[in-house]
C-alpha positions, 0 to 999 in steps of 0.5 A: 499517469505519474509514476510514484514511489512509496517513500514511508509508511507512517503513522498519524499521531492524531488518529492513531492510523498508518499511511503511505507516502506515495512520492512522484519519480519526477517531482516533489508531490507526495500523495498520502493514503490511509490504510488499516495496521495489517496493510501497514505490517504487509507493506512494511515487510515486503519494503524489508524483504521480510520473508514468511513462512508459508506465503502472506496474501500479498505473495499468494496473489503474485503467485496466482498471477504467475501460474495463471500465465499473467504479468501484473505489468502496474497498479494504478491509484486512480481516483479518490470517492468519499473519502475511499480512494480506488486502485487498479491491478493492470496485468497482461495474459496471452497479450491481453490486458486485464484490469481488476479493482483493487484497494490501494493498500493491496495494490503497493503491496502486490506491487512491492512483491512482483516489482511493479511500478506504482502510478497515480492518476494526473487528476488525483495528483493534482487534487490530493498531492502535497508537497512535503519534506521526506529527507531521511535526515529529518525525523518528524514527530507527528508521524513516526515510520513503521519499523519492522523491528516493531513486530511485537507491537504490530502483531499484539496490535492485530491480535486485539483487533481481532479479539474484538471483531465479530464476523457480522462486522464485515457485513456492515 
């Protein structure tokens, strides 16, 4: 496994879609992943220390963890099937380990909140890696980074989503 670090959350002009930049700690690979907005927004606000109200899922699952007596100890982004890529939560309790699959977007974002680190699988790496220039001094224009100052849009964004999703949608 190679140990990453989630450099940007972005979002591609083309399609409209954000993603995370998953950069290896000893290397220049950088492993690009596609999320939904309100996976974005999540990510966005635990790399900010943004703090809510009343806890976000992502802080909820953290503390279910916790009172269950668990550590999640890392996520693992393991493999990529049609299209989809697949994750693991990694979490020790009462000395034993205990895997739970999980998609990538909730993974970091779990991961980001408890300070666990991010890993990828070597084979993944070497066949969905890329090597890009990430240096904060450049701004690239294809894929401008998600700013929480940007909330306003982001949750406008969300709310039309949700005006016209119907519940049958996530039976499909």
């Amino acid at each position: 496994m190679i140990e990453v670090v989630l450099r940007a959350v972005r979002v591609d002009v083309g399609s409209a879609t954000p993603l995370l930049l998953l950069e290896e700690v000893a290397g220049e690979r950088v492993l690009p992943i596609f999320v939904g907005t309100p996976e974005a927004a999540a990510i966005a606000y635990a790399l900010q220390g943004v703090e809510a109200p009343r806890p976000m899922s992502h802080d909820l699952m953290g503390h279910v963890i916790t009172a269950l007596g668990a550590r999640l100890f890392s996520v693992e982004i393991t493999e990529l099937v049609a299209g989809t890529f697949y994750a693991n939560l990694r979490m020790l309790r009462g000395g034993e380990e205990v895997v739970v699959s999980a998609r990538p977007s909730d993974a970091v974002a779990l991961a980001l909140r408890v300070g666990a680190p991010i890993l990828v699988s070597d084979a993944l790496m070497a066949s969905e890696g890329r090597v890009m220039d990430l240096s904060e001094e450049e701004e690239d224009e294809e894929a401008p980074v998600i700013d929480v100052a940007d909330e306003a849009d982001l949750v406008a964004e969300l709310r039309a989503f949700l005006d016209r999703v119907d519940p049958e949608d996530f039976g499909k």
